[in-house]
N, C-alpha and C positions, 0 to 999 in steps of 0.2 A: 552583476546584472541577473537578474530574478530568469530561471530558465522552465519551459513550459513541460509535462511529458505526459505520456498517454498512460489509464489505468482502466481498473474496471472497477467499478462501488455501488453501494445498493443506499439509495439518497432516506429509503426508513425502510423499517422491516417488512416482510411479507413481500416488497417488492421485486423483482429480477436484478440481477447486477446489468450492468449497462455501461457503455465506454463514456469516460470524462477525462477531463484535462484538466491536471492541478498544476498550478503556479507554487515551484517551489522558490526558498529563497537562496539566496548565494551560501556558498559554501564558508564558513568562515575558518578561523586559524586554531581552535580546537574538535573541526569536526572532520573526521574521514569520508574519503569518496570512495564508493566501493563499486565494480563491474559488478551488477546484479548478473550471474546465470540463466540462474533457475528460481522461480518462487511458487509459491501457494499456498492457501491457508487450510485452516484445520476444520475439520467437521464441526464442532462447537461454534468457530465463527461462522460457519453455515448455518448453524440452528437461529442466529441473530437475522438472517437475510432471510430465512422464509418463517419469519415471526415467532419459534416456537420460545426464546428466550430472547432479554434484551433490556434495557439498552449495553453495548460493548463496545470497547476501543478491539479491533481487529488485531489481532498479530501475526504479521505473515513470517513465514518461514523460508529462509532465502540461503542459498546459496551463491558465494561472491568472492571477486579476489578483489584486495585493495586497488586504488590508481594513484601509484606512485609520478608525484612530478617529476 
C-alpha cells in the first residue's frame, strides 16, 4: 500500500521551498528501507531553488540506519 510523507520542495525555481506531501510507492523485494536521521542538501541544490542555475534532480544527503524485518 502506497504510504504518504511530509517533505519540503520548491515546485520551480526562484520559488521558496514550502511543505508537500509525496505519495510514495511500496517498498518492493529489491529495494531497502532505510531510518532517515538526518538529511540536507547542498548549496548547488540551493542555487536551483532561488533560480541562479537549473533545471536539477536534487540530491539530498542523508544520514540512515537500515530497517531490518
Amino acid at each position: 500500500m502506497p504510504t504518504t510523507v511530509d517533505a519540503f520542495g520548491a515546485h520551480e525555481a526562484g520559488k521558496p521551498l514550502v511543505p508537500v506531501t509525496i505519495e510514495r510507492r511500496d517498498i518492493g523485494s529489491h529495494d531497502v528501507k532505510l531510518d532517515i536521521l538526518y538529511c540536507g542538501i547542498c548549496h548547488s541544490d540551493m542555487n536551483y531553488v532561488d533560480g541562479t542555475f537549473g533545471p536539477l534532480v536534487v540530491s539530498p544527503r542523508a544520514i540512515a540506519t537500515p530497517e531490518w524485518d
